[in-house]
N, C-alpha and C positions, 0 to 999 in steps of 0.2 A: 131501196129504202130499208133502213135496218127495221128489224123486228123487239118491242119492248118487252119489257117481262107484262108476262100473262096473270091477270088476277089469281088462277091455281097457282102459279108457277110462287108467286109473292106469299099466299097463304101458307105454303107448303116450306119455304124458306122461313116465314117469321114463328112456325109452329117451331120446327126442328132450334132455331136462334133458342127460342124464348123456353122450350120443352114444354110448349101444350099439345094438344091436338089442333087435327087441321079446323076441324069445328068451330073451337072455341080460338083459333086466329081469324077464320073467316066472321066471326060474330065480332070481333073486335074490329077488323077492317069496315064494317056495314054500320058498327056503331060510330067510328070515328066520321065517314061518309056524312052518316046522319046528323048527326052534330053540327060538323062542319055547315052541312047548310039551314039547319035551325038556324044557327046563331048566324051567319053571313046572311039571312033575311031579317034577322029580328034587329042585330046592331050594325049591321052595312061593316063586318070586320071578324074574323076571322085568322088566327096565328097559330102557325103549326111550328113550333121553337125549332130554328135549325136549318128547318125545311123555307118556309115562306109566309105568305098571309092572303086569304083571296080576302078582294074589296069589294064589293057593292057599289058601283059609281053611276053618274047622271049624264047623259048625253042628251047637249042639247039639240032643237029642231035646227037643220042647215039647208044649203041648198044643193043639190048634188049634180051627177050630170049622167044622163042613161047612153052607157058605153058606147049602143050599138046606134043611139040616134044622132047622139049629144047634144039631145036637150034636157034644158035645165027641169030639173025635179024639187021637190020638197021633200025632204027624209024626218020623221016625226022625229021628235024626243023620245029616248025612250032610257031605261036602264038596264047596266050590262053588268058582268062581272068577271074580276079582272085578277090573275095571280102575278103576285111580288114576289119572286126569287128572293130569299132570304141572302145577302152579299157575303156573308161567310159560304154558303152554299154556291153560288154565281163562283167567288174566288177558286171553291178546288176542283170545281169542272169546268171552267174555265178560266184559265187564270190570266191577268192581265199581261198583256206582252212587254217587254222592257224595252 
């Protein structure tokens, strides 16, 4: 499995990008972080322009089936949250095949 970029590895990139320190891009990444899920708990929505948008959504109670027995269960309701590839983003990493 490939390996992602490393939170250092990101802070150290968007310092040298943007010409701050690494400090004051690792405060920026921690405050975007924060943000992000303030507001994705407060208004179930959250948009990063470009990038995507995580949702807030509602799963309802179903009935499932335990793999190893395969009897039927009840899985509660509960809430999850969910990231939208942003489709300008989705298109140039992956692009549609013709």
């Amino acid at each position: 499995m490939a390996t992602g970029l490393t939170k250092t590895a990101l802070v150290r990139q968007l310092a040298e990008k943007l010409e701050l320190t690494n400090k004051q891009a690792a405060g920026f990444l921690d405050l975007l972080a924060e943000t992000a899920i303030k507001e994705t708990k407060k208004n179930g929505l959250f948009v990063i322009p470009g990038l995507g948008r995580l949702v807030k959504a509602e799963r309802k109670a179903r009935i499932g089936r335990n793999p190893q027995t395969g009897e039927q269960i009840k899985i509660k309701a509960k809430t999850v949250v969910k990231f939208r590839v942003a489709k300008a983003a989705k298109d140039i990493i992956a692009p549609p095949k013709k």
